[in-house]
C-alpha positions as a Python dict, from the first residue, in 0.01 Angstrom:
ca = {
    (1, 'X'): (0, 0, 0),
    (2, 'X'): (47, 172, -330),
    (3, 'X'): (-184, 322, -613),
    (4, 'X'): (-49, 8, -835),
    (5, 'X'): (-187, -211, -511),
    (6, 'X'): (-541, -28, -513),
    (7, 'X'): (-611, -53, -871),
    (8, 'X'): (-512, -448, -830),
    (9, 'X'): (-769, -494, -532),
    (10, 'X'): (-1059, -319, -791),
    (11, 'X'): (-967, -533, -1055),
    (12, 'X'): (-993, -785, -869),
    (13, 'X'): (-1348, -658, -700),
    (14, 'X'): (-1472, -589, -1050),
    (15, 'X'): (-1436, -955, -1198),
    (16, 'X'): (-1546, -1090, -857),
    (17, 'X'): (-1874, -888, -867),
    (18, 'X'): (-1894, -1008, -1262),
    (19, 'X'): (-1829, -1370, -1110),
    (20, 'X'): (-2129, -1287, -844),
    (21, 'X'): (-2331, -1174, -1085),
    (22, 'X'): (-2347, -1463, -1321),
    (23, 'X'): (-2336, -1664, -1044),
    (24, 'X'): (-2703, -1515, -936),
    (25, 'X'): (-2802, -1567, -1277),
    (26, 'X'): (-2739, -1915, -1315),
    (27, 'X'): (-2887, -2010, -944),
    (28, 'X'): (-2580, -2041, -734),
    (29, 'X'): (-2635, -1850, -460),
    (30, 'X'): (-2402, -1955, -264),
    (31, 'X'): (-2117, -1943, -498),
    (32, 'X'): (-2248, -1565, -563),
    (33, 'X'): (-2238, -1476, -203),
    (34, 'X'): (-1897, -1617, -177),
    (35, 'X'): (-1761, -1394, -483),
    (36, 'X'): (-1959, -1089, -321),
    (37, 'X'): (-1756, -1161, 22),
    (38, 'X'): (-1440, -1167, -205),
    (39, 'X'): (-1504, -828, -354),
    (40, 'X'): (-1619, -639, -32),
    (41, 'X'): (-1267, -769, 61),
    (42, 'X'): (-1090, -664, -243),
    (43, 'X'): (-1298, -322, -264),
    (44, 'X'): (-1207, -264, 151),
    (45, 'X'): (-811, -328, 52),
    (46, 'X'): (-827, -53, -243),
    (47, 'X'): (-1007, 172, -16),
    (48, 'X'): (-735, 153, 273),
    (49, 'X'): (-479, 159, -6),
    (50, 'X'): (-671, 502, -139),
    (51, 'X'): (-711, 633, 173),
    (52, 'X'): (-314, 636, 269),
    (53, 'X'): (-232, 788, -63),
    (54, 'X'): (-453, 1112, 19),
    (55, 'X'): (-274, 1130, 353),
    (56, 'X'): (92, 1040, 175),
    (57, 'X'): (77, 1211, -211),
    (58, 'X'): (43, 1547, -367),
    (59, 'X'): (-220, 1539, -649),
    (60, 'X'): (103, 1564, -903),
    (61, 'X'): (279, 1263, -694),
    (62, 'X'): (-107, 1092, -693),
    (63, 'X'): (-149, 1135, -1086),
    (64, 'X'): (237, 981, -1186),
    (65, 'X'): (143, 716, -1000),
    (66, 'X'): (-192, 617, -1062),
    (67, 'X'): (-81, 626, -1465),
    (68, 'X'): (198, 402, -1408),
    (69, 'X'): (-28, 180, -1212),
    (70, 'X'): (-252, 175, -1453),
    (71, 'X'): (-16, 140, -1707),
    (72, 'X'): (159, -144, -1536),
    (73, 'X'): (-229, -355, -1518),
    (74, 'X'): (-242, -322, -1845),
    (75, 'X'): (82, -439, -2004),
    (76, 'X'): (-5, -789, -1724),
}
């Protein structure tokens, strides 16, 4: 997986615990624990995706590519 892949998965973990969140606030608990599954899922993914990036990139290689993945989330 890539840096552009890991910042995709916490995206995606951040507007599922937002999702969660609401969720709790307007009673639906079980449509909050379903969106909390979904982002223990999405925050797992990044973390693999981090994890292999340590083991694979130099900090230089790691900070190219984390800008252009951030870059490329935020021109989508």
């Amino acid at each position: 997986m890539s840096l552009e892949e890991a910042a995709r998965q916490l995206k995606m973990a951040v507007h599922d615990g937002q999702v969660a969140f609401d969720c709790v606030g307007l009673g639906d608990l079980a449509r909050a624990q379903e969106h909390a599954v979904t982002l223990r899922a999405a925050a797992d993914a990044a973390e693999v995706a981090l994890a292999r990036a340590i083991e694979d990139m130099s900090p230089e290689e790691a900070q190219d590519a984390g800008e252009r993945a951030v870059a490329a989330l935020e021109e989508s």
